[in-house]
C-alpha positions as CSV (number, residue, x, y, z in Angstrom):
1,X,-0.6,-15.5,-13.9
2,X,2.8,-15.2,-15.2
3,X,3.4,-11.5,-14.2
4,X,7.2,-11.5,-13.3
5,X,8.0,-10.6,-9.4
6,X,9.8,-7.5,-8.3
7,X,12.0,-7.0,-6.1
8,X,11.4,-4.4,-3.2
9,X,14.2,-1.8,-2.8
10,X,17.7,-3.0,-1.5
11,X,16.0,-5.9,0.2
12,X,15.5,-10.3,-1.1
13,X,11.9,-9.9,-0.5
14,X,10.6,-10.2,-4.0
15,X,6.8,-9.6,-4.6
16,X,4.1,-9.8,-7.1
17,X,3.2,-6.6,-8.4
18,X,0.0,-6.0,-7.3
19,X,-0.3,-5.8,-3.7
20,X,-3.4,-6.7,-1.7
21,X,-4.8,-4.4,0.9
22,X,-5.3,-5.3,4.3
23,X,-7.6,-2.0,5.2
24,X,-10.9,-3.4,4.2
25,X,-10.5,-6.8,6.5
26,X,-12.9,-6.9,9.5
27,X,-14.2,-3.5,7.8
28,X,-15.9,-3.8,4.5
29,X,-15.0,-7.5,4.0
30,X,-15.6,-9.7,7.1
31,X,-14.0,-13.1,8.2
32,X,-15.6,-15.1,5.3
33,X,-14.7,-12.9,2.6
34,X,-11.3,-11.9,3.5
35,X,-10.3,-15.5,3.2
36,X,-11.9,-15.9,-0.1
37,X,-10.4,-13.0,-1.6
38,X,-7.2,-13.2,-0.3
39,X,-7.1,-17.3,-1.8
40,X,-7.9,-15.9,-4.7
41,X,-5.5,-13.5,-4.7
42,X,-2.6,-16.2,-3.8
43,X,-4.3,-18.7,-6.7
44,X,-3.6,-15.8,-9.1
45,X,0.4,-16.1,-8.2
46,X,-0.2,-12.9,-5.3
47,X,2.4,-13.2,-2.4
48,X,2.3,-9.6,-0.9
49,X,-0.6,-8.1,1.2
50,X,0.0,-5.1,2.9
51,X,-2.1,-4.5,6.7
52,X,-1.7,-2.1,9.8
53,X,-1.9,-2.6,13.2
54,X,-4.7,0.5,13.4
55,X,-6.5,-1.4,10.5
56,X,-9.6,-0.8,11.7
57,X,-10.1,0.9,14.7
58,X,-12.3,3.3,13.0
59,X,-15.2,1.1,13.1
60,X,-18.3,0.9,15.8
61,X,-16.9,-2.4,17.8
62,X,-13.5,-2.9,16.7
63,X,-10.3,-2.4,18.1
64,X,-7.6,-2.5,16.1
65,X,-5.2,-5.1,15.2
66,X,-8.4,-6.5,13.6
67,X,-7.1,-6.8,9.9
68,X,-3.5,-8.7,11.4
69,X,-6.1,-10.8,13.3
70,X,-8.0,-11.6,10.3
71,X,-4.9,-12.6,8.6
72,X,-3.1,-14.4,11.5
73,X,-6.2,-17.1,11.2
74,X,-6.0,-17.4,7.3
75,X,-2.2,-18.2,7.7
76,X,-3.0,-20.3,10.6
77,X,-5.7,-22.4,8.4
78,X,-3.8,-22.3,4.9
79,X,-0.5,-23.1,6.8
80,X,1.0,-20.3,4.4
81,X,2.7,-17.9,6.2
82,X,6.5,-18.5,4.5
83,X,4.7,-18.1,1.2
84,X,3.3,-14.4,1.6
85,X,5.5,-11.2,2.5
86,X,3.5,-9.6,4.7
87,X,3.8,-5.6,5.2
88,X,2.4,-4.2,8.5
89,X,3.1,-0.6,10.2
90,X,3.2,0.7,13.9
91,X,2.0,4.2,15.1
92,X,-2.0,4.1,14.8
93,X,-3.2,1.0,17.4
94,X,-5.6,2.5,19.9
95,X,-3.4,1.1,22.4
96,X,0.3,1.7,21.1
97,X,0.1,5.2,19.6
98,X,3.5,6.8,18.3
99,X,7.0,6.1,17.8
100,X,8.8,5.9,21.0
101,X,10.8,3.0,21.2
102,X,9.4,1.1,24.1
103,X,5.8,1.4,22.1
104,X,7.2,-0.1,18.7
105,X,8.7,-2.6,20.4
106,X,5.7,-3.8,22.6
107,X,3.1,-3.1,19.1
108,X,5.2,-5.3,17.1
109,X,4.8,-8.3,19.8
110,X,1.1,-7.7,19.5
111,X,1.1,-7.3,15.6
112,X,3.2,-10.5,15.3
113,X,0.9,-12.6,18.2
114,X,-2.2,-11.2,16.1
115,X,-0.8,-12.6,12.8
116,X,0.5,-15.7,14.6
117,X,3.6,-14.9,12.6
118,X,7.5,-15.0,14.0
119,X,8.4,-12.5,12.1
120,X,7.2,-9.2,9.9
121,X,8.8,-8.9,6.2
122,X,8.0,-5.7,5.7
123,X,7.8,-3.4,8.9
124,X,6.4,0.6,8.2
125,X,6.6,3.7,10.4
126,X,2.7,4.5,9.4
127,X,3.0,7.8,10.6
128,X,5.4,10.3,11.8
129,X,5.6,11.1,15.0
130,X,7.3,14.3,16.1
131,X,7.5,14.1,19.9
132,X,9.7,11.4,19.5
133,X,13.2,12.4,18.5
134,X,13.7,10.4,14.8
135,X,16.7,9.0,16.4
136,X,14.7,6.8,18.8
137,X,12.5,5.5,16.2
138,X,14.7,4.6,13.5
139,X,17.0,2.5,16.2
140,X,14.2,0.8,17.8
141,X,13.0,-0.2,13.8
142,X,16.7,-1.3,13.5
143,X,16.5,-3.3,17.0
144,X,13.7,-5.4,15.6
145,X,16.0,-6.7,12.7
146,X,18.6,-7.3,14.8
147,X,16.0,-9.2,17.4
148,X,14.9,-10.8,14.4
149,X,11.3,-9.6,14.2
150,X,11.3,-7.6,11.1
151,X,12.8,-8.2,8.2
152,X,12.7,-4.8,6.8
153,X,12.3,-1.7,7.5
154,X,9.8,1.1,5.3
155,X,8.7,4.5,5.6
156,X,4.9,6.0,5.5
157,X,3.3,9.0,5.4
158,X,6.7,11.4,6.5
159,X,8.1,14.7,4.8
160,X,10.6,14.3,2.4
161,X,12.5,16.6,4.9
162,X,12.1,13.9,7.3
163,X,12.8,10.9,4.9
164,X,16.1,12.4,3.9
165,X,16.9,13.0,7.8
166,X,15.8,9.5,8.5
167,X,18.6,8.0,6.2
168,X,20.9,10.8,7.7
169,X,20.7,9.0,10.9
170,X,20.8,5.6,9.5
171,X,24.4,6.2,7.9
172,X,25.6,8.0,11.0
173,X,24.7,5.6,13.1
174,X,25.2,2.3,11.2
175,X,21.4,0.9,11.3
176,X,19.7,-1.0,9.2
177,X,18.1,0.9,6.5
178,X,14.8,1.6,5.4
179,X,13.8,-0.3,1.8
180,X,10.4,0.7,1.5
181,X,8.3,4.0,1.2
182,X,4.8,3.7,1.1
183,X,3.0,7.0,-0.4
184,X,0.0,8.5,-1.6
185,X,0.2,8.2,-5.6
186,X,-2.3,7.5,-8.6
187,X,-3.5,8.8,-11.3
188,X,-5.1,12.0,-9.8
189,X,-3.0,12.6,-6.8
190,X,0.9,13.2,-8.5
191,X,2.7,15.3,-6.5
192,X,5.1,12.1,-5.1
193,X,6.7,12.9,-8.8
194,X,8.3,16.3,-8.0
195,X,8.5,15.2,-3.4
196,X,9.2,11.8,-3.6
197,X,10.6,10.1,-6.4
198,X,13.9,11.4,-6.4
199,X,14.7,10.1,-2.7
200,X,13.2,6.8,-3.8
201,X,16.1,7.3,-6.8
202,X,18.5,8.1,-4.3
203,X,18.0,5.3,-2.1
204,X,17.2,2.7,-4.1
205,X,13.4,2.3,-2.4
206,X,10.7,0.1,-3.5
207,X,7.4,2.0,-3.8
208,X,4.2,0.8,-2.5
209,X,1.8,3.9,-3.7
210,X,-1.2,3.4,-1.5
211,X,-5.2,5.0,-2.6
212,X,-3.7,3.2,-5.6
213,X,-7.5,3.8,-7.0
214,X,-8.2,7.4,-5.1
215,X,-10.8,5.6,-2.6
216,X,-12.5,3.9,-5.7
217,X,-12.6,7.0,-7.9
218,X,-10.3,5.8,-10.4
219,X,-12.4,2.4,-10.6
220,X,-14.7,4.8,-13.2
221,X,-18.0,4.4,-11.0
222,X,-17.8,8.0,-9.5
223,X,-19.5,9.9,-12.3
224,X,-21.8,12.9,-12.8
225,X,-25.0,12.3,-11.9
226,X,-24.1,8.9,-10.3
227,X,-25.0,8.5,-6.1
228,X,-22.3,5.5,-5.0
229,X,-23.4,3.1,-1.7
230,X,-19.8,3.2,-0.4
231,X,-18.0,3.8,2.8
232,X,-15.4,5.6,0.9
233,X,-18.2,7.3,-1.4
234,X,-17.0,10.9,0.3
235,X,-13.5,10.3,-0.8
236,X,-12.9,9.2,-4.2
237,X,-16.4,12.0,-4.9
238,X,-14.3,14.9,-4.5
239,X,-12.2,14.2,-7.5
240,X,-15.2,14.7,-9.5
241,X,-13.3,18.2,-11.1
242,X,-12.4,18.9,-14.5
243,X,-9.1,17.3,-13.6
244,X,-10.7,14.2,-13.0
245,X,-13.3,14.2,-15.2
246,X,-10.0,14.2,-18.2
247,X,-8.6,11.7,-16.4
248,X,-12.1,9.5,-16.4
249,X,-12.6,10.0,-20.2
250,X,-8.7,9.2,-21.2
251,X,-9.0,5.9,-19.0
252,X,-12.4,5.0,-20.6
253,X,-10.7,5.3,-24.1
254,X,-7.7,3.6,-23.5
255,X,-9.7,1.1,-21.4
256,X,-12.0,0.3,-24.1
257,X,-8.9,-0.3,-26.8
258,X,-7.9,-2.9,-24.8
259,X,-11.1,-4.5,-23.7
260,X,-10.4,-3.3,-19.9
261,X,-11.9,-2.2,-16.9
262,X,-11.3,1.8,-16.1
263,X,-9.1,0.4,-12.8
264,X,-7.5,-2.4,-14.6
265,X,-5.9,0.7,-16.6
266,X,-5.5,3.3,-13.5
267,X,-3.4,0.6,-11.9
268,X,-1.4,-1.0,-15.0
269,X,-0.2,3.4,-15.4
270,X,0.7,3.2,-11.5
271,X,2.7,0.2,-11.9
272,X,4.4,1.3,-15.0
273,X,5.6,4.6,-13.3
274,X,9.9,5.1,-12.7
275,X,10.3,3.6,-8.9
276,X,7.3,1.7,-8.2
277,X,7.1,-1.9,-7.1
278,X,4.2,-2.7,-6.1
279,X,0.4,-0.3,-6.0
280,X,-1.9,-1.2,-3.1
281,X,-5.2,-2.2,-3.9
282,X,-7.6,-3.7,-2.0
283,X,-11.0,-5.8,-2.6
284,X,-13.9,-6.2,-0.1
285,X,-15.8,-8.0,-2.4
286,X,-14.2,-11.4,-4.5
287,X,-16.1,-9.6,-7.5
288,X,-13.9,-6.9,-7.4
289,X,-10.3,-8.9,-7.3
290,X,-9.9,-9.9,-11.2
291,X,-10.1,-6.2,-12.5
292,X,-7.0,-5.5,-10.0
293,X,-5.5,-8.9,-10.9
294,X,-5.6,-7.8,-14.2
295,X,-3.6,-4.8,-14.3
296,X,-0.6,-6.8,-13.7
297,X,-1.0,-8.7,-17.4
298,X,-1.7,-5.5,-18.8
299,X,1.0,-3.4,-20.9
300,X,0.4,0.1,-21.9
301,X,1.6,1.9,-25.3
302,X,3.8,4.7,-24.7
303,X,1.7,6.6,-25.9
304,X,-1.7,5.9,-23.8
305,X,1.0,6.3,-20.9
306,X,1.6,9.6,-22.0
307,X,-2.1,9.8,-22.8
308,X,-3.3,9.5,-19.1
309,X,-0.4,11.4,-17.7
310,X,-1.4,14.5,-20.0
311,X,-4.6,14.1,-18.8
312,X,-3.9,13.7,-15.3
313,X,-1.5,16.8,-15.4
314,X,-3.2,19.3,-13.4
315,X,-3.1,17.0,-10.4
316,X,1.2,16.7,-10.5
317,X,1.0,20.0,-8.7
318,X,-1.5,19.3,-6.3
């Protein structure tokens, strides 16, 4: 693919944009598959796939840190790891739960050992944690650059209160700053436009929307009438409103001028929105990779942008 790379925030790490989720790895996709999707991906020019260290503790029989373990031993095999910029995030591990600073430290050892990495490009807060005063957190983040372990720092999952305090402290205090916000954005979930973009404006952050397909519902299979076989099945289901029932028949019609796949187009809108780098999509199955692949190549008319965003409207105030 020819798709040119972009470059994440403030940062040198520069990244297809598509980027691969991590979530289903040990999940939905096991050993085998995860290494045949994600050389797949990697054939197709990919270089970004985004993981957690809770990725997937959820499960009957895992523990967490299985998706960075997966990964570790397809870097380990492919000899690879320089090639990829790898995203993880710290917070959610069974084990090392929260932000206080001995914890991040002593998760990050375990992410990188799991990944049989040296270092993390891209290293995310997953989730706030308010017994910890933000201070502590960011500074701990910083004194992983500095140790050399990260590369840089990003934001998940916090208030935009809390974002704007988080760079508050950053400038007081001379740290390394965050590049990176990772939120919840698509086609039916829009309320990042009015809470999150202009920070991302302010700071110059590369955006990493994650549900980049609302938990499948944007791949057009959730319909009326239709009973989906999926983990996520209860998710992307409750979108099934008039909202997204709009946004279903403007995707299928702009989808069909272009010979497309309904996610093909749900993800080409995501990408071409002001401040994103890079939406997060991931595929347990190597079946489901070229429709996301696609959306890269993929270049929307004004107007069928403006098309899915009318459609999608009700969901910007959600």
């Amino acid at each position: 693919m020819t798709s040119a790379r972009r470059t994440i925030g403030t940062s040198d790490l520069s990244v297809f944009p598509l980027s691969l989720g991590g979530n289903v790895f040990g999940w939905t996709a096991d050993r085998d598959t995860s290494f045949r999707v994600l050389d797949a991906y990697t054939a197709a020019g990919g270089n970004f796939v985004d993981t957690a260290d809770g990725y997937s503790a959820w499960v009957p029989g895992n523990t967490g840190g299985d998706s960075e373990r997966i990964l570790g031993e397809w870097f380990d095999a492919r000899g690879n790891r320089e090639d990829v910029v790898l995203a993880t995030k710290v917070s959610q591990h069974p084990d090392f739960k929260g932000l206080a600073a001995d914890n991040i430290r002593r998760a990050a050892d375990a992410s990188l050992q799991g990944l049989q990495s040296e270092y993390i490009d891209l290293y995310y807060a997953h989730f706030d944690d308010e017994t910890v005063p933000l201070e502590e957190t960011v500074a701990a983040l910083s004194g992983l650059v500095d140790a050399g372990k990260v590369r840089y720092i990003g934001i998940s999952n916090y208030t935009p209160e809390r974002v704007e305090e988080w760079f508050a402290i950053t400038e007081r205090e001379g740290l390394h700053r965050a590049v990176a916000l990772q939120p919840h954005y698509n086609l039916v979930e829009r309320a990042y436009e009015q809470n999150y973009r202009p920070l991302a404006e302010r700071y110059d952050l590369g955006v990493m929307p994650y549900f980049a397909l609302a938990a499948g519902f944007l791949t057009g299979k959730y319909r009326d009438g239709v009973t989906v076989d999926s983990a996520r099945a209860g998710g992307a289901a409750k979108y099934l409103d008039d909202t997204g029932r709009s946004v279903l028949a403007a995707l299928d019609e702009v989808a069909a001028a272009h010979s497309a796949s309904v996610a093909t187009v749900a993800l080409a809108w995501l990408a071409a929105q002001p401040t994103i780098t890079a939406p997060i999509a991931s595929a347990r199955t190597l079946e489901q990779l070229p429709d996301l692949l696609a959306s890269v190549e993929l270049e929307l008319s004004a107007d069928e942008l403006d098309a899915l965003s009318d459609a999608s409207q009700a969901a910007t105030a959600a």
